[in-house]
ZASE-476742 format. One record per residue (C-alpha): x, y, z; residue number from 0; residue in one letter. Coordinates in Angstrom, 1 decimal. Layout:
<atoms>
- X,Y,Z,NUM,a
...
</atoms>
This chain:
<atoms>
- 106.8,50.9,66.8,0,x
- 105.9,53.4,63.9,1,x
- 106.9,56.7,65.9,2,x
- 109.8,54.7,67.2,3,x
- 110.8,54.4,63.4,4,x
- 109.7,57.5,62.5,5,x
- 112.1,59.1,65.8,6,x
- 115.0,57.0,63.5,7,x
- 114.5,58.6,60.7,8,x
- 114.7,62.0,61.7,9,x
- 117.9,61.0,63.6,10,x
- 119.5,59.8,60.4,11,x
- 117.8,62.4,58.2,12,x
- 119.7,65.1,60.9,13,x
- 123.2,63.3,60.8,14,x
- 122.9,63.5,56.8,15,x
- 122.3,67.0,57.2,16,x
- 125.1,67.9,59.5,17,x
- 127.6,65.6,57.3,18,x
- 126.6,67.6,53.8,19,x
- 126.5,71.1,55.4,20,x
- 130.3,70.9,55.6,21,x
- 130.3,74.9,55.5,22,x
- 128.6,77.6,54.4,23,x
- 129.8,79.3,50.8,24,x
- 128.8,82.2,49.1,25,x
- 129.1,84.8,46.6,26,x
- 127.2,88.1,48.4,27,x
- 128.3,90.5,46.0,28,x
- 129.2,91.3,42.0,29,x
- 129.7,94.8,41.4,30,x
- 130.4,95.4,37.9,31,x
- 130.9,99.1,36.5,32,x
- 127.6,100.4,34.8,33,x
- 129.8,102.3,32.2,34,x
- 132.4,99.8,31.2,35,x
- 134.0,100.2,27.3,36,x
- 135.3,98.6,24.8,37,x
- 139.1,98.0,24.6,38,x
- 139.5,99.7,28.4,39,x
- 140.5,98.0,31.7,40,x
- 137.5,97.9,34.2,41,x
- 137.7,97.2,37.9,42,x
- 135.4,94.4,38.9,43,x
- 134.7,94.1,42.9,44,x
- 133.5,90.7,44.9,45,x
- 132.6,89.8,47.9,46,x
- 133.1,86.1,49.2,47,x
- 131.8,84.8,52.4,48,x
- 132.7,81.0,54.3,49,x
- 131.6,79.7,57.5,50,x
- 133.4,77.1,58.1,51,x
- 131.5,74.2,60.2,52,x
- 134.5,71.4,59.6,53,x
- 138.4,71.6,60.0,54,x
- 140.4,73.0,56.6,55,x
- 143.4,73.4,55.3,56,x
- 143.7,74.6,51.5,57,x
- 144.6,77.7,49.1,58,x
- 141.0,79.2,47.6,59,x
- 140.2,78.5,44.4,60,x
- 138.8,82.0,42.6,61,x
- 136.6,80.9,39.2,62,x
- 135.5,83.8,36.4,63,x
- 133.3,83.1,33.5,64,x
- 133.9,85.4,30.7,65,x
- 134.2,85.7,27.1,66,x
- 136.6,83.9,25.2,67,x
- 137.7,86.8,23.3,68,x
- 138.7,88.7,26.1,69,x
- 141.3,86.0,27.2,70,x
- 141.5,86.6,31.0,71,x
- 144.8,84.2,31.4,72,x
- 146.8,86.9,29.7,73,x
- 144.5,90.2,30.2,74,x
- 143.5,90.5,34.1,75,x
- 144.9,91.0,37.4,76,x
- 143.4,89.4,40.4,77,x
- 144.0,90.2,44.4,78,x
- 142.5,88.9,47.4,79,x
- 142.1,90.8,51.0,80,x
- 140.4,88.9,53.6,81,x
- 138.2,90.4,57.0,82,x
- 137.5,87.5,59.9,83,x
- 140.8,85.0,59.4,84,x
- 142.7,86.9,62.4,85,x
- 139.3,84.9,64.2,86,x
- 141.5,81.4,63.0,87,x
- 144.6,82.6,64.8,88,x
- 146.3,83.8,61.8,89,x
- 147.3,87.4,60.0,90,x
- 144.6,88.8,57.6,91,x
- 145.3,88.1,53.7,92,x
- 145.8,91.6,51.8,93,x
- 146.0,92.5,48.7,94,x
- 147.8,89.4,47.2,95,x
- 147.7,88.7,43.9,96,x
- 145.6,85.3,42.7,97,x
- 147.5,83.5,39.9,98,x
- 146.2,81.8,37.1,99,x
- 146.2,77.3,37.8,100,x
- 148.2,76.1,35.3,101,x
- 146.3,73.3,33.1,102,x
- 148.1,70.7,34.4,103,x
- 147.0,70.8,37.8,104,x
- 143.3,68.7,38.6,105,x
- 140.4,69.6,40.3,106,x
- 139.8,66.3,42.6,107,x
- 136.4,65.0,41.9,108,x
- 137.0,65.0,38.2,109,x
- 140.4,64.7,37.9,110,x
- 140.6,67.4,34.7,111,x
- 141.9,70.9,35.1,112,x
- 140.1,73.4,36.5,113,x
- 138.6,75.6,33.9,114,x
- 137.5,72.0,32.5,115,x
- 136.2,71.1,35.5,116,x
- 134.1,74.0,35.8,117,x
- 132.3,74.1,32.2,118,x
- 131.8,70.1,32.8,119,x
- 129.9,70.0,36.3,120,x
- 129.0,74.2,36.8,121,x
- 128.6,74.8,32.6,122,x
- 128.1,78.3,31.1,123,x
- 125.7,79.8,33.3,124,x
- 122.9,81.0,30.9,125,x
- 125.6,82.3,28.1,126,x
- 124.9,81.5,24.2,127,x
- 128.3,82.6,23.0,128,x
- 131.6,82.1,23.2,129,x
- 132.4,82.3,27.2,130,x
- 135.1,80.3,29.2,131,x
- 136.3,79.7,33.0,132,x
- 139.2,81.1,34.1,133,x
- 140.4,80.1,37.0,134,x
- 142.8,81.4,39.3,135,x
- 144.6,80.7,43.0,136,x
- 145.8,81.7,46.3,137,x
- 149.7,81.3,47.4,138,x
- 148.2,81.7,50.9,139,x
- 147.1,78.4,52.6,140,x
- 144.1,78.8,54.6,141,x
- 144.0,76.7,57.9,142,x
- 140.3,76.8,59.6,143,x
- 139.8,75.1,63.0,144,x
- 136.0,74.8,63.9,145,x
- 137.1,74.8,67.2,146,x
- 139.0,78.1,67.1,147,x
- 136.1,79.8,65.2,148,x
- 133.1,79.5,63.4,149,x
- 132.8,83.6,62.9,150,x
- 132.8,84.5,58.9,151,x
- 135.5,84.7,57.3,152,x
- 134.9,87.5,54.2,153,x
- 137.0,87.4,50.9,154,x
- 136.8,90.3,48.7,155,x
- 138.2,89.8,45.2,156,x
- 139.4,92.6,43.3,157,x
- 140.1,92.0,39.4,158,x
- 141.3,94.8,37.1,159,x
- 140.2,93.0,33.7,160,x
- 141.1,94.3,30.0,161,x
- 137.7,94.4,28.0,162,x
- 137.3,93.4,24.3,163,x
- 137.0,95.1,21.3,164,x
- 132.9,94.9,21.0,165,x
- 130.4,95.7,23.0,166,x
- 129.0,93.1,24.7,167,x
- 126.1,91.8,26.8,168,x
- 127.0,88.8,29.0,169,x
- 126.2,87.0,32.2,170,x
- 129.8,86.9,34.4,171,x
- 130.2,83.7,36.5,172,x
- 131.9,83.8,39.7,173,x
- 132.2,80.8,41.7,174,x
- 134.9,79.6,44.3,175,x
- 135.9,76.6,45.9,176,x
- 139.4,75.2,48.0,177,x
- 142.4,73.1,46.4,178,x
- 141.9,70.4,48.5,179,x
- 138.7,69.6,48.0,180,x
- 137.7,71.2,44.7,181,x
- 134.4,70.9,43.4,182,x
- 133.4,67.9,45.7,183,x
- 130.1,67.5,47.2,184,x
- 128.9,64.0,46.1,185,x
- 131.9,62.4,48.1,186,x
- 130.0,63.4,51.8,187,x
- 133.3,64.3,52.3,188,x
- 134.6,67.6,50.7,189,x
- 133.9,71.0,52.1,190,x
- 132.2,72.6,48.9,191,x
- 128.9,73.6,48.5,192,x
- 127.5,75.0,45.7,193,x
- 127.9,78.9,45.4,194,x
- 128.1,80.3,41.7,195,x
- 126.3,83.2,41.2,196,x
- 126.1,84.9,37.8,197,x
- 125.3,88.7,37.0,198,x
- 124.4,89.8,33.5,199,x
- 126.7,93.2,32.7,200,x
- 126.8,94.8,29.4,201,x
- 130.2,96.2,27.8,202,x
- 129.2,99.3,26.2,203,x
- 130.7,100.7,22.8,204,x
- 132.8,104.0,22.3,205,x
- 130.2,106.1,20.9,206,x
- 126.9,103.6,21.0,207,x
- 126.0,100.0,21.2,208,x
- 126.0,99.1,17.5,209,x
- 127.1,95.4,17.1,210,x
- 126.5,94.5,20.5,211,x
- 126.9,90.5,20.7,212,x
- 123.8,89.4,23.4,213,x
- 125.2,86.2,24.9,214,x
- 122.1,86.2,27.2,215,x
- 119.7,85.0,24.4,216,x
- 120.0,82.6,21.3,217,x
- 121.3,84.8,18.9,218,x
- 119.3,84.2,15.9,219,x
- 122.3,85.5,13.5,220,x
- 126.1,84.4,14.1,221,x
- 129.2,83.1,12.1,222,x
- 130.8,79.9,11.8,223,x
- 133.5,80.4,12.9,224,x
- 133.2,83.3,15.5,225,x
- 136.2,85.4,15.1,226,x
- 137.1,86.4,11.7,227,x
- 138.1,88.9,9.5,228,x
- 136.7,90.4,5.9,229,x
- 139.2,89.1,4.0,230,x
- 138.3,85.6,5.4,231,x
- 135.7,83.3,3.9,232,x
- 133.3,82.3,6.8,233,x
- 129.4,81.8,6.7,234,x
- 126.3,83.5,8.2,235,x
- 123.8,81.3,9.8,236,x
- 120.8,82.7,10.3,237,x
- 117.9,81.3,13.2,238,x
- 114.5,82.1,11.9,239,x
- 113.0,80.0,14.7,240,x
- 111.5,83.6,16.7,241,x
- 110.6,85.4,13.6,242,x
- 108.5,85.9,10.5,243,x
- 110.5,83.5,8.3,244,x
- 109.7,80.7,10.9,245,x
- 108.8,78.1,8.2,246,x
- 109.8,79.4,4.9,247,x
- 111.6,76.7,2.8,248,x
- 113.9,79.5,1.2,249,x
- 116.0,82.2,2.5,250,x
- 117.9,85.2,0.9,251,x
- 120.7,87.2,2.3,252,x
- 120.7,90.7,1.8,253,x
- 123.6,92.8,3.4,254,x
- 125.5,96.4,3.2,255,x
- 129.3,97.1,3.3,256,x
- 130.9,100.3,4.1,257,x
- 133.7,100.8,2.5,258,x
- 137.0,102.5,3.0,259,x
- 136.8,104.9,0.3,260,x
- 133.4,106.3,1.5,261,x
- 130.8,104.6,-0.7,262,x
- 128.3,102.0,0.4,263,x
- 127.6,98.6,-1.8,264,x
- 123.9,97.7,-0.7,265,x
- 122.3,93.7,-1.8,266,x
- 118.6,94.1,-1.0,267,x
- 116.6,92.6,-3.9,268,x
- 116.1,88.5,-3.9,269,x
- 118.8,87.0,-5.8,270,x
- 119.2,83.3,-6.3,271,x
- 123.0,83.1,-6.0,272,x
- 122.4,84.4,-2.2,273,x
- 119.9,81.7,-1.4,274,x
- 120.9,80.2,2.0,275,x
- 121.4,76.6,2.3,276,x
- 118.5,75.3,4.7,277,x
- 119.5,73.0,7.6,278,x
- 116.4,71.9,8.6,279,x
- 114.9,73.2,12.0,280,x
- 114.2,76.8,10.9,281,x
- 118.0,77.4,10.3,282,x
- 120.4,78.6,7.4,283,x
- 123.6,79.0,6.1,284,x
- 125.5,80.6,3.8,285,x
- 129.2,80.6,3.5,286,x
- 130.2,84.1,1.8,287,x
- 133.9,85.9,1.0,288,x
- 132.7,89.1,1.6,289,x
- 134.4,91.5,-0.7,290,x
- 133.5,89.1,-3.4,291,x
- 129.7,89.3,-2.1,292,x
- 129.4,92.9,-2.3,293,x
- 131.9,93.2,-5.5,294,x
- 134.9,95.2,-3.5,295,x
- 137.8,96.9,-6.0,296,x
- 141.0,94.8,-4.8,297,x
- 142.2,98.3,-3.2,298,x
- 139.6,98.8,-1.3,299,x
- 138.9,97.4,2.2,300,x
- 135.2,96.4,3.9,301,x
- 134.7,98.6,7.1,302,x
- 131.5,97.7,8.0,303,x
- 129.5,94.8,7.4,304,x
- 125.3,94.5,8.3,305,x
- 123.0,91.7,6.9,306,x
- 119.8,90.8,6.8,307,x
- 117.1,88.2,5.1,308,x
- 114.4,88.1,2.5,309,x
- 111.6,85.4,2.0,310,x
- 112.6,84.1,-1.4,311,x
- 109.3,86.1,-3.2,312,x
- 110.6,89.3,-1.7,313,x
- 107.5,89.9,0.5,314,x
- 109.0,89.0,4.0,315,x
- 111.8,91.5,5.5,316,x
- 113.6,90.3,9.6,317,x
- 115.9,93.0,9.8,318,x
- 117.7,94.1,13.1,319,x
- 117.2,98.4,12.9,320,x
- 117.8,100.7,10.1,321,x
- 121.0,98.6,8.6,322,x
- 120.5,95.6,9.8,323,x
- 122.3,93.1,11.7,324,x
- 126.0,94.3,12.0,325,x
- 128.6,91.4,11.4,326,x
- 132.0,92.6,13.3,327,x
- 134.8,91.2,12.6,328,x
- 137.9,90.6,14.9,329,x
- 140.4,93.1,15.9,330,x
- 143.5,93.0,14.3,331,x
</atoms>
């Protein structure tokens, strides 16, 4: 009796198996240039690969996770050329352009829109700043017979992006799934499996790295909110959780401006009206309008702004280099 019920459960184990493997996806290549810039257009190359063990019939669903500031929707261009769907019976996909989903079409097993969709059940992939999905479409419906083929069928995804203004260090998320079934695999029914793959890649600078935003750790300073400009009044909150000023009850903010008439106004000494305001937690804040914080003549502009933070005796320095932690503001 016992290996007759043990022979049943490795029959039902087995027909559980062969109803979840609906297919085989996956992401088998990223290749991101090693010397990518700031404000340039990069050419970013992927390789797809599905084997299809179930019948089909849906457009592909192409998923990027990037930063927010670089606003893919309006700043990329996207084509698809396929190798193995002649196998299916039908004329190889090339070089057709993928088109952004509009919000108001659903991905099925949540019913929100895609990019939604994807940050709710796939998230951000390791990122600690500003990143979002994009997500994009083919016009090509894909019709996959099992019993015409089970030979690969390979995708390969080339995107000509626009980079940001600042140099950057980020893990980019690629992940792909069909229309018709979406993101479904709790259903037993859909024909995605889980395939995201992210890559870290680094956006370099013009001339060097300074201000390079690393969304791969927890940054321990940033800016509420994230994009800004000097003119603006915004705060610096400051994480002392991984370094020496884990545990001090006070905080100062020290900082330099260069300015657009050549001279440099330096706050290095403790002063009481640049006390942070502490949140609890090991983390500060102080909200600042920085050409009244470094006492900037009305015709004369902040070009670059660094901080940095004092115990409040003066006997504690964390500071990021020779200038410190440079705070860029947004393009205009």
């Amino acid at each position: 009796m016992k290996n007759r019920y043990k022979s049943l459960i490795a029959i039902a184990t087995g027909i559980i198996a062969l109803l979840v493997i609906a297919c085989e996806m996956v992401v088998e290549e990223i290749n991101f240039p090693d010397d990518a810039k700031v404000n340039s257009e990069i050419t970013v190359k992927v390789k797809l690969k599905l084997v299809t063990e179930t019948d089909d019939n849906s457009r592909m669903v192409f998923a990027v996770l990037a930063p927010k500031s670089w606003n893919l929707k309006n700043n990329s261009q996207l084509t698809l050329t396929t190798d193995g769907y002649a196998a299916q019976g039908y004329s190889e996909v090339t070089d057709e352009q993928l088109t952004v989903i509009p919000d108001n079409e659903t991905e099925k097993s949540t019913a929100l829109s895609y990019p939604v969709a994807y940050q709710s059940k796939i998230g951000l992939m390791g990122n600690k700043g500003p990143v979002e999905w994009t997500v994009f479409k083919s016009s090509t419906i894909f019709h996959i017979n099992d019993k015409v083929s089970t030979a690969p069928i390979y995708g390969y995804v080339t995107m000509k992006i626009k980079t940001g203004p600042t140099p950057i260090k980020f893990f980019l998320g690629i992940g792909f799934c069909g229309t018709t079934w979406g993101l479904d695999k709790e259903s037993g029914e859909g024909r995605y499996t889980p395939n995201e793959t992210a890559k870290e890649v680094i956006v370099h600078g013009e001339l060097n790295d300074d201000g390079l935003e690393d969304y791969t750790v927890t940054p321990s300073v940033s800016t509420v909110p994230s994009t800004f400009r000097y003119g603006d009044i915004f705060s610096i909150v400051f994480d002392a959780s991984e370094t020496e000023l884990k545990g001090a009850s006070n905080v100062v903010l020290c900082g330099k401006a260069i300015l657009s008439n050549g001279e440099t106004s330096t706050l290095e000494n403790v002063s009481e009206d640049r006390i942070m305001d502490n949140l609890g937690d090991n983390s500060f804040r102080k909200y600042i309008y920085p050409k009244q914080l470094f006492s900037v003549p009305t015709n004369v502009e902040i070009e670059k702004m660094y901080v940095w933070f004092l115990s409040n005796d003066g006997t504690i320095m964390v500071k990021e280099g020779e200038d410190g932690h440079f705070v860029a503001q947004a393009s205009e």
